[in-house]
Every structure is written in structure tokens, then in C-alpha cells.
Steps between C-alpha positions, in 0.01 A plus 500: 500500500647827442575780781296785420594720760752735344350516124510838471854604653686509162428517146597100496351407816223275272785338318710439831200369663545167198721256622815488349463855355807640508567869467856505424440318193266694345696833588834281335236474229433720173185559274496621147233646309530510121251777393375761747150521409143434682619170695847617608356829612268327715732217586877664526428742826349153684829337418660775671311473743543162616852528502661368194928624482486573123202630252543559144261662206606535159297666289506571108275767450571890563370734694262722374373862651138385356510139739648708797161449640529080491839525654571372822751608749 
């Protein structure tokens, strides 16, 4: 059964509540996202969030003034 108590202490507490979750690993561990579009610009600040050590987006379209609006930051 898994200890509940502490869930919301960190931004990992859900994943360090699994057993054999291990933090370290996933902070030794990287993420890359090939196109920065609708999914990655939901998906690449959660990554963040939980703690991943290296996140990459490569992207091959430009910037344009007239998308500024789509952007995200």
C-alpha cells in the first residue's frame, strides 16, 4: 500500500511515493523533444517539473512576429 502522508511536499512526492522510484535517476536522466509545437508546449514545462537533468527541443520552423501570439515562454 502506498504512504500517502507526504504527497504534496515536493513536486515528485507522487512519484517517490512508487516503490522503487528513484529520483536520482530521473534527474541523471534527459528528455528530448523533436518539434516544439501543441504537445511539447503542453508536455515540456511538466518534464521540468518533475525533475528530469536534461530537456531538449529542436525545432525547424522560424519565428514569426504574426505567431508571437501562439508562442510560449
Amino acid at each position: 500500500m502506498l504512504d500517502t502522508s507526504a504527497l504534496e511536499a515536493s513536486p515528485t512526492s507522487r512519484q517517490e511515493a512508487v516503490p522503487g522510484f528513484d529520483q536520482e535517476v530521473v534527474s541523471r536522466s534527459g528528455v528530448y523533444f523533436v518539434g516544439a509545437g501543441g504537445l511539447t508546449g503542453e508536455q515540456a514545462p511538466g518534464v521540468v517539473r518533475k525533475g528530469y537533468g536534461r530537456v531538449g527541443v529542436t525545432d525547424m520552423d522560424f519565428f514569426e512576429p504574426t505567431n508571437y501570439p501562439r508562442q510560449f515562454c
